[in-house]
N, C-alpha and C positions, 0 to 999 in steps of 0.2 A: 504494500500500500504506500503509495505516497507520504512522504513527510507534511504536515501541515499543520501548526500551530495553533491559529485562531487567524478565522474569517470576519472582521465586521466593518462596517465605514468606521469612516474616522469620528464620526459624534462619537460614535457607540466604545469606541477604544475609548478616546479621553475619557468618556461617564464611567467605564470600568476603571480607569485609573484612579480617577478620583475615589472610589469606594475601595482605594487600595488592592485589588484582586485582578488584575491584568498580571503581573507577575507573577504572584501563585502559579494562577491558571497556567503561564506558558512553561516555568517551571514543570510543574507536574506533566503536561507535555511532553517535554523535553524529553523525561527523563523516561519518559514510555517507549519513544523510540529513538533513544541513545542507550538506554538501558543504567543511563549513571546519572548524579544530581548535576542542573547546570550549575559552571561555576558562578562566585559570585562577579566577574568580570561582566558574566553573560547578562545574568538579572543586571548589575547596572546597566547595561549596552540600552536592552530594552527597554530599563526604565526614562534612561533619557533621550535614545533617539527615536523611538517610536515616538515618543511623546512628541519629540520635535517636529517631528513628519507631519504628525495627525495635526499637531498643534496649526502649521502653517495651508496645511489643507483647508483648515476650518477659516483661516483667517482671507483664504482666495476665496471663500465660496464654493470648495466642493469638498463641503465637511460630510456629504452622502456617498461618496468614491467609496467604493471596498477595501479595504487593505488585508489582502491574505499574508500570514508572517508564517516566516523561517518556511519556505516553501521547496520540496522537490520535486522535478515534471515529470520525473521517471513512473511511467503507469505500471509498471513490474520492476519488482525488486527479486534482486535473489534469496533464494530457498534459504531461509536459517540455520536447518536442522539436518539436511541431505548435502551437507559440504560448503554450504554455503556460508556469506559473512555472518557475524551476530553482532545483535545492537550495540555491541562497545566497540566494532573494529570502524575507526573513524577514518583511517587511511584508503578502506574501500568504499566508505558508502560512497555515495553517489550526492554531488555538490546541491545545497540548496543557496534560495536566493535569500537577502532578508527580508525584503517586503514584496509582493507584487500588486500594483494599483489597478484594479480594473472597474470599468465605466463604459458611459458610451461617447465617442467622438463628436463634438457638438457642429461639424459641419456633415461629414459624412454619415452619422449617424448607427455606424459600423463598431464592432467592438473597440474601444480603447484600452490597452492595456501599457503600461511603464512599467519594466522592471528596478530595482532600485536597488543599489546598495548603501547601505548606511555606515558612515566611519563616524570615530571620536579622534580622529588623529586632529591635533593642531597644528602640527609641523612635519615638514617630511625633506627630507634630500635626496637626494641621485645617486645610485650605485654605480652607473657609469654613464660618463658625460656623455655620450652621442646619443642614450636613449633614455624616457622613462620608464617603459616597462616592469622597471622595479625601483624600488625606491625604500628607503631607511626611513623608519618612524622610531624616535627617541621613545626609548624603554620598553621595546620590544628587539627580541636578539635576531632573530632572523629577517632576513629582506622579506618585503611584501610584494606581491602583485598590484599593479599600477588596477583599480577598480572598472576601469574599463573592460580590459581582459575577464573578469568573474562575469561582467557583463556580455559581452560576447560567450563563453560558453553556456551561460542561462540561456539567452534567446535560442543560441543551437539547440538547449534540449527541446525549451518549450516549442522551438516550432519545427522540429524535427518528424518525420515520420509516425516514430511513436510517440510524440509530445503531444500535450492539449489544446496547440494552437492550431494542429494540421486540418487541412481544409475546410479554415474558418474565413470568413471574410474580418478583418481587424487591422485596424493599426496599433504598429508595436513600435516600441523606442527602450530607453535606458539610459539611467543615471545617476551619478553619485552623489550622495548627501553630505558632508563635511560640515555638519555645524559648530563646530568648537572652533573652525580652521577660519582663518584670512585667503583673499585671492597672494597675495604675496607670502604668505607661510610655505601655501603648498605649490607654489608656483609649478615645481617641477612635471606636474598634475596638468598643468595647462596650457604651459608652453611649447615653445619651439622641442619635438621630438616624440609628444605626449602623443598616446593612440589616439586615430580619430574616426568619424562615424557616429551614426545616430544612437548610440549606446555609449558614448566617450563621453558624455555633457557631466560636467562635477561645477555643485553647487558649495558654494561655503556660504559662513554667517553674513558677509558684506555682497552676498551675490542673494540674498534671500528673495527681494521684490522681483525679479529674474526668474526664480524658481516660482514665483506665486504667478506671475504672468504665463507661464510655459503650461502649471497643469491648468489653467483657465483654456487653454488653446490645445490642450490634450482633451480635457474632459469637459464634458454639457453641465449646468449645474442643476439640470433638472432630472436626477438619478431614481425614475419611479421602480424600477425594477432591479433587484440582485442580479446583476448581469455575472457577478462570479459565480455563478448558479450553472455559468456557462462552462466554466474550467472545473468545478466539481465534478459536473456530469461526464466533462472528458477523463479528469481524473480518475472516474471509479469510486468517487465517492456519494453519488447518487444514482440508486439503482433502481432497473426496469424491473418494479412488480412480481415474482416469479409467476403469477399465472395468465400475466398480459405476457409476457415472453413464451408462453406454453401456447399463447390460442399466435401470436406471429412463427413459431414455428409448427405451429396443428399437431406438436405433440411427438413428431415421429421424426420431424430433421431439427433439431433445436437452435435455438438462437446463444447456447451456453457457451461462449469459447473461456473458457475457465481461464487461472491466470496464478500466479505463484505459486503456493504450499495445494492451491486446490487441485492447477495442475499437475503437480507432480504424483499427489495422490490417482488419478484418476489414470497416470500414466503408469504408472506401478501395479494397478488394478489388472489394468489391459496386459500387460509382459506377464505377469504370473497367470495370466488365462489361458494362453498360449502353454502352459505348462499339465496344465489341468483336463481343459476340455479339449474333446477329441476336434478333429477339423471337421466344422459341417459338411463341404465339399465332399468327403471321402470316407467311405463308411470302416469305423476301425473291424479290424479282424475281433481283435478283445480291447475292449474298453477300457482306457486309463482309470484307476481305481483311484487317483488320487481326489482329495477333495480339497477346500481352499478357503478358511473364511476372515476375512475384515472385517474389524471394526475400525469406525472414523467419529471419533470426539468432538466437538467445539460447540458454544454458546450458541446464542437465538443469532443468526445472521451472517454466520459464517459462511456461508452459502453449500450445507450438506442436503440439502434437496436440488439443487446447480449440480452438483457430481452426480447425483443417484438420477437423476432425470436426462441428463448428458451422457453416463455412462449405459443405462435401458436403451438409449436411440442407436447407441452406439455397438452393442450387442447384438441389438436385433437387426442392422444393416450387415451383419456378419451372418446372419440367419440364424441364430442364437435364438433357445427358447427360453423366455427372459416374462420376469412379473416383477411387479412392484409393488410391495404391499406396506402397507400403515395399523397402526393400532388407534384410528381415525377416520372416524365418519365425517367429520366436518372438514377433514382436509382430503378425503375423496368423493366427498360432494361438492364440494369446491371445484376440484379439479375436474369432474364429470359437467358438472353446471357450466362454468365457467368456459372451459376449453372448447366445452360442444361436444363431446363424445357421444355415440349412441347408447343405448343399454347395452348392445348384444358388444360395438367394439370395445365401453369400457372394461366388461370382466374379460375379454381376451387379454388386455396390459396391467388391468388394475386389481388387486385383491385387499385381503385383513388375515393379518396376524392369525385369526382364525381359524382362514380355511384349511389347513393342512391337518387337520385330526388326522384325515385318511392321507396315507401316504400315497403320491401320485407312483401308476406300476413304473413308468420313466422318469426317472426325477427330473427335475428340469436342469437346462446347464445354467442358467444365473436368478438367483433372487436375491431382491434388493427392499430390506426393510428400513423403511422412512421410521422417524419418531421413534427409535426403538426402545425407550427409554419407559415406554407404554405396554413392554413386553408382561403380559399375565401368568401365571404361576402356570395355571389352568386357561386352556380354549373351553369356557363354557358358556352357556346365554340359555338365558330358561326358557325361552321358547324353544329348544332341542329338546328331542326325549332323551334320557336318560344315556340309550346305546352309541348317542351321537356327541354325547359330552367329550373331551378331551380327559383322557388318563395319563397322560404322559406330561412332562412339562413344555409347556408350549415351545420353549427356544429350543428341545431335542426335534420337533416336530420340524421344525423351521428347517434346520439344519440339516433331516432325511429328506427331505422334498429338494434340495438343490444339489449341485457340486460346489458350485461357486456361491459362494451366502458373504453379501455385504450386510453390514448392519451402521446405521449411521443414529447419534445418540447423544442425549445431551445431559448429563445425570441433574443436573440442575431446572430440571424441567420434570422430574419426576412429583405429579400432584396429587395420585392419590396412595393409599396405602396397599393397594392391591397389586400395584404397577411395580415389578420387579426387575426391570432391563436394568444389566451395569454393566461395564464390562468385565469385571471379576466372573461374571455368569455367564457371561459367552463365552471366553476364554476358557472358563473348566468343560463348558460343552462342547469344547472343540476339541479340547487335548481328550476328552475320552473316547474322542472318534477317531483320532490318532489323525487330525485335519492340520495344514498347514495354518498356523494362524500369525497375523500382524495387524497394528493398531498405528492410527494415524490422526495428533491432534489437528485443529483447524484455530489458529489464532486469530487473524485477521476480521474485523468486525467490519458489516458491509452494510446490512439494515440498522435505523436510526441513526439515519446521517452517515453513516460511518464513524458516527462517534463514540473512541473508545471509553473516552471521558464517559459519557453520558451512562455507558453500559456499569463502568466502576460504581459509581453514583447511586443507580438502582440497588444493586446487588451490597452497597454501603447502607444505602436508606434500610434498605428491607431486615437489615440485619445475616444477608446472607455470608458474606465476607468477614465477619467479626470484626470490621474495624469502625469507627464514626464516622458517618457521613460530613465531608465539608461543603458549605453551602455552596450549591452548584453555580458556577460561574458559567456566563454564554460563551461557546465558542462558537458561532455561528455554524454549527454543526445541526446541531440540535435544538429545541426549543420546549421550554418547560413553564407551564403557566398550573396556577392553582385556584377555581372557582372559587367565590362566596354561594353558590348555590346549585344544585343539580340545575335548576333553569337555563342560567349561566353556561354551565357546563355544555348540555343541548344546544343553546343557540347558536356558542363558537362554532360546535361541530355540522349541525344542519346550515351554518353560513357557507364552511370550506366544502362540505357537499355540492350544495347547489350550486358554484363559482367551479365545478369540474373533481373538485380533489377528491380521492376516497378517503370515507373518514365512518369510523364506528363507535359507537357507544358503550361500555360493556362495566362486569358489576361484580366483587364478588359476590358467590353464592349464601346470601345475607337476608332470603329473602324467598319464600314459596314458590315452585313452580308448577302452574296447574297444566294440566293440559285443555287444550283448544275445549269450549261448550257446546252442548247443541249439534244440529242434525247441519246448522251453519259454520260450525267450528269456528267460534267467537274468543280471541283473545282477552285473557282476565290480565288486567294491573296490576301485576305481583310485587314491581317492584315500586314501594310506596315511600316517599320521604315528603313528610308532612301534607303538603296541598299537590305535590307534584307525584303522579301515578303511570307509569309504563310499563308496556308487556315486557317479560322474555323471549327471546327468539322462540317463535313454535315449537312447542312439544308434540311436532307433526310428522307424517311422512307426507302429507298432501299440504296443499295452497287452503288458507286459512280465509273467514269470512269476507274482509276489505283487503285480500288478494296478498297477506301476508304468508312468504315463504316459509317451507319446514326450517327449522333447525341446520341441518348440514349444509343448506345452499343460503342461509341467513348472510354469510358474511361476503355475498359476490351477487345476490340479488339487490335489483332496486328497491322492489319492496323492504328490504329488510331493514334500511336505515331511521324507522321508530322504533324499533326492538333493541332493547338490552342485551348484549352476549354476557357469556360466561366462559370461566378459562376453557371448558368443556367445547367447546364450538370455536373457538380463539384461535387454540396452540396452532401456529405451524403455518399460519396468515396472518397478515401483513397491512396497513391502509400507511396515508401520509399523515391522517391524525387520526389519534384516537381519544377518547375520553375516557379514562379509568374512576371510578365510583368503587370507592376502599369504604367498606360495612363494617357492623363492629363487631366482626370475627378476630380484627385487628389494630387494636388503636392502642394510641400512648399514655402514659401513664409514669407519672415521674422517671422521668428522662429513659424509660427503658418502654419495649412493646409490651403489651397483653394480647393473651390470644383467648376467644370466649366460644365458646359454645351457644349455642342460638337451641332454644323451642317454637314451635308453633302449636296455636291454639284453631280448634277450627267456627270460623263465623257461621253458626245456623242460619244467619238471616242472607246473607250472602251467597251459603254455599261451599264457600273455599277455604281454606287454609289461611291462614295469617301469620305473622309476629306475633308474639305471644312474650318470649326472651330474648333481645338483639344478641347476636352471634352468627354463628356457623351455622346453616341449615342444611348446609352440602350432606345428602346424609352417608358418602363415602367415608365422609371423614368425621362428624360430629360423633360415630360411636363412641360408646362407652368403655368397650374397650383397648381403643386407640390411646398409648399413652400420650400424653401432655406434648413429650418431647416432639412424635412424631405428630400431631395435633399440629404443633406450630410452625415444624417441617415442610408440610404440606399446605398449610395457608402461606409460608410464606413464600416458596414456590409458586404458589398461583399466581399473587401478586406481581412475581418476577416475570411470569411469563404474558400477564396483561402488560404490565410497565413497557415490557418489551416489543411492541405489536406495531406501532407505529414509524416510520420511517426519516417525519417530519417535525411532527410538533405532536406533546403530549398534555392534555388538559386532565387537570386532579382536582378528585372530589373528596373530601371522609365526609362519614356522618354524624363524623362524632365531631362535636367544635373545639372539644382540646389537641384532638388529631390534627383537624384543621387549622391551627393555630400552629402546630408545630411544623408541617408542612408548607405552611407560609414562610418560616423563620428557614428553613433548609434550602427551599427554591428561590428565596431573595426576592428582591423587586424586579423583576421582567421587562416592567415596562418600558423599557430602550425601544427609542425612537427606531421606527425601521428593523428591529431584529427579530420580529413574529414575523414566520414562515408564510405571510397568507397568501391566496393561490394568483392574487394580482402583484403581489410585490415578487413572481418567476420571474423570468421576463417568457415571451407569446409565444418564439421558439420552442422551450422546454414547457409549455404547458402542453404533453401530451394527453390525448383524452385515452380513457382505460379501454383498451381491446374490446368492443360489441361482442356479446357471445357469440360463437356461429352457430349454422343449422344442427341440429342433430344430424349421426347418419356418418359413411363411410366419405360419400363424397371422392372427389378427387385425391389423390394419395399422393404430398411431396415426394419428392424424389431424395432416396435418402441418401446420406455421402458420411463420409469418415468425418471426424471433427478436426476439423484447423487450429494444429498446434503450436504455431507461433501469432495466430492474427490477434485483435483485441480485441477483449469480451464485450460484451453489451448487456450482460447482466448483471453479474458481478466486480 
């Protein structure tokens, strides 16, 4: 992934400065992908020459300009963990810039971007008199590059091939900042010898009105849109949807071209296949006996459904007999909904954890389970008789049904107590089939901005990390805002609905779920917080009275956006907002969480069930025999995985007002001008509208092709 600091105009930097946490923040940064604390050289640098940047931006008139900091163009970095550099080795990474200004050009109207280097030199001399290319700065021992030069190979990245500027229409330039410095201190910088070119411009303190006229004739001062919205997106750090990229490749030639640790994973998949399964082509005399199975780790967004759905295309263009299954209904009803599958082609590609009681008499050569972390002790469901129950445990089950068995997983995402995928459990199911096995984390965070900040943050707030949450600073990655009321909450989210954005509502399970009434199947308002009342997604398998979807297609249907989700119908999907509604299964209470237990009483006059005791109603998890421990294991888990569902911007509710009060004090004041994600501040290019479902039904069949191992991705 790219290096990148913190995205925001220049108001929005100085209001961070002022509240002291612009440093923190990039700090903390820093040190994610250096892997070590910056020094304190570094914290000063930024605290004075950012400041001086933004400061003098503000002062031309284009205090809205973006300033992305400490930035690298490089969309692929190498592999970590399979030979490659690691975050402390500073001699290979790959050069970043220290600011880059992007805008729009106020005549041509075309992107504006300046790249920029910033010094604190005041004086500099000549290493050798015919040239400046290098130059002595007093109380640093080694010669320095003339900042022209840094500039020159920035533009090379960024507008290189695989850089973020490539076929863009834009004007680009470059220049050094010298605020401490005199035109006479650093003369060497300027005069007769000194690189030249539209990246050689160096500004000092006595050239400042010069520097404020230039970005007036760079940039428009009317910045209605995050135009760096544009270099994210080329970055890789704002991603296509996974099920809008499933209906642009119909499922069977995919849009995935994977890209670092994912690629390599996926490449390693494929060389040991080759090892395993026989060649379709040619019928073996005796069959390879050998068997093979993966597991692939990493967080909400790491893009392990991008592998599992790249790697199935890529299988079955081999003629592989290949499934894909989930421990989820709502992410393959999504994906059946969404994509346009028929009935009959989804169960040829799509299955559940489930179906494998009976052992297929062929096993297949690949299955690939999604969410595996949902894996059940037992395949059972009471509508089976008895003979049809699972007696074995289901991941032995999984593991006779293939040769080849991916399993992709996220142990942090495990929410209820039933759900027993780890990989401690695969791996003993493997070694007693005497199966080839290897395990592959996934670091890199790609949903929610890609911001890794934001992901540490949740997993702090929720108490899953054991350390204190520090109040979230913006990095224009992400965006965190906290309602005064469920109404509030709704309105932000039904606003970025109707403006194009996808955007969901969702709750913990804090709260009755009845199923649809009547011969009309009438949604009851289960989830009640004072005068404001709405349904849960349908407790359906069919369209509900005012044309509300079931459940498993709630989070990709139109209709669905009055309905409430639950983590149950959530995991494993995605919007650019979402609105989380925290019930008091989990609220705070001097300075630590509580986790409650919820009753329900039932309304005679009514009909339904109600609140009775605020808590937990989930009834997987409010048992009585459920200890404490795992009790609040699993709430806080769920929370993790609402928190996480969003791409863009996340709106927070509790129902509790001391929760809400402390969730205030954690997410800070937000209200920075310009730095809420809404779907007019994109700019018109990157407001893509979400993939129309297509028809049901086979339909025309792309044309399937091998996957493109060096091109760049477009999902991840």
């Amino acid at each position: 992934m790219p290096m990148l600091l913190l995205k925001l105009s220049a108001n929005d930097l100085l209001t961070l400065n002022d509240r002291r946490r612009m440093v923190p923040h990039l700090a903390e940064r820093w040190k994610h992908f250096r892997g070590k604390e910056a020094s304190l050289s570094e914290r000063s640098a930024w605290a004075e020459s950012l400041v001086a940047l933004a400061g003098d931006m503000v002062a031309a008139g284009r205090g809205n300009v973006e300033m992305i900091v400490e930035c690298s163009a490089t969309v692929d970095e190498p592999d970590e963990s399979e030979g490659g550099e690691s975050k402390d080795d500073d001699s290979k990474r790959k050069p970043t810039i220290d600011v880059v200004l992007v805008g729009r050009h106020p005549e041509s109207s075309s992107l504006s971007v300046q790249l920029v280097e910033l010094k604190r030199w005041s004086t500099v001399t000549r290493v050798e008199e015919a040239t400046s290319e290098w130059v002595h700065v007093p109380g640093i021992e080694e010669k320095k590059k003339h900042p022209a030069l840094q500039l020159a190979a920035s533009f090379e990245a960024f507008g290189s091939t695989a850089g973020p500027l490539h076929g863009l229409s834009y004007e680009c330039g470059g220049f050094a900042y010298l605020h401490n410095a005199t035109e006479d201190s650093v003369r060497p910088l300027i005069g007769p010898g000194a690189p030249t070119g539209a990246y050689s411009r160096v500004y000092t303190q006595d050239r400042r009105a010069q520097l404020m006229r230039d970005l007036r004739e760079h940039f428009s001062d009317d910045e209605q849109h995050s135009h760096a919205e544009i270099l994210l997106a080329r970055m890789n750090l704002r991603n296509t949807p996974l099920l809008d990229a499933m209906i642009t490749s119909r499922g069977e030639d995919t849009v995935f071209t994977l890209r670092g640790r994912q690629r390599k994973v996926a490449e390693h998949v494929v060389e040991a296949s080759a090892t395993v399964l026989d060649d379709p082509a040619r019928e073996a005399l005796v069959p390879n006996p050998r068997r093979a199975v993966f597991v692939v780790t990493g967080g909400a967004g790491t893009g392990k459904s991008a592998i599992g759905l790249q790697l199935k295309a890529e299988f079955e263009a081999e003629g592989r007999t290949v499934k894909y299954a989930s421990g989820s209904r709502a992410f393959n009803g999504a994906m059946q909904e969404h994509v346009g599958y028929g009935d009959r082609e989804f169960r040829e590609s799509f299955t559940y954890f489930s179906s494998f009681v009976t052992t297929p008499e062929e096993p297949l050569d690949v299955l690939i389970c999604d969410e595996a972390h949902r894996l059940r002790e037992r395949s059972t469901n009471r509508r089976w008789p008895a003979e049809k129950q699972g007696k074995r445990p289901q991941v032995d089950e999984l593991l006779d049904a293939s040769r080849l068995t991916l399993f992709f997983l996220d142990e942090g995402q495990s929410v209820r107590p039933s759900e027993v995928g780890t990989v401690a459990l695969i791996e003993d199911a493997a070694r007693r089939r005497g199966a080839d096995f290897a395990r592959y984390d996934l670091r890199e965070q790609y949903r929610c901005g890609g911001s890794d900040a934001y992901v540490r943050w949740v997993r702090d707030l929720l108490g899953v990390s054991g350390e204190e949450p520090e109040q979230w600073v913006p990095d224009g990655l992400m965006h965190i805002e906290v309602a005064d009321t469920p109404e509030e909450l709704e309105q932000t989210i039904l606003q970025e609905a109707r403006a194009g954005a996808s955007a969901r509502m969702v709750a913990g399970f804090c709260w009755p779920w009845t199923k649809p009434r009547g011969k009309e199947k009438r949604l009851e308002a289960d989830v009640r917080i004072g005068d404001w009342h709405r349904p849960w997604n349908a407790y359906s398998e069919s369209f509900c009275e005012n044309g509300e979807p079931p459940s498993k297609i709630w989070s990709v249907h139109d209709g669905g956006l009055g309905q409430i989700g639950c983590v149950y119908t959530a995991q494993g999907l995605e919007w650019d907002w979402c609105g989380v509604i925290m019930g008091d299964d989990m609220v705070r209470r001097d300075d630590r969480w509580v986790f409650q237990r919820g009753k329900q009483r039932r309304d005679k006059e009514a009909g339904v069930n109600r609140v009775a005791v605020p808590g937990s109603l989930d009834p997987e998890v409010r048992k009585k025999n459920l200890d404490d421990d795992e009790f609040a294991r699993c709430v806080r888990h769920a929370y993790h995985v609402l928190l996480t569902r969003a791409s863009r911007a996340t709106v927070l509710y509790s129902t509790d007002p001391e929760t809400r009060e402390y969730l205030k004090k954690v997410v800070g004041d937000v209200q920075i001008h310009g730095l809420r994600p809404t779907r007019e501040s994109i700019p018109p290019e990157l407001r893509v509208a979400h993939q129309p479902r297509p028809g049901r039904g086979r339909g025309r069949k792309a044309r399937r092709r091998p996957r493109a191992r060096n091109g760049q991705q477009t999902l991840f």
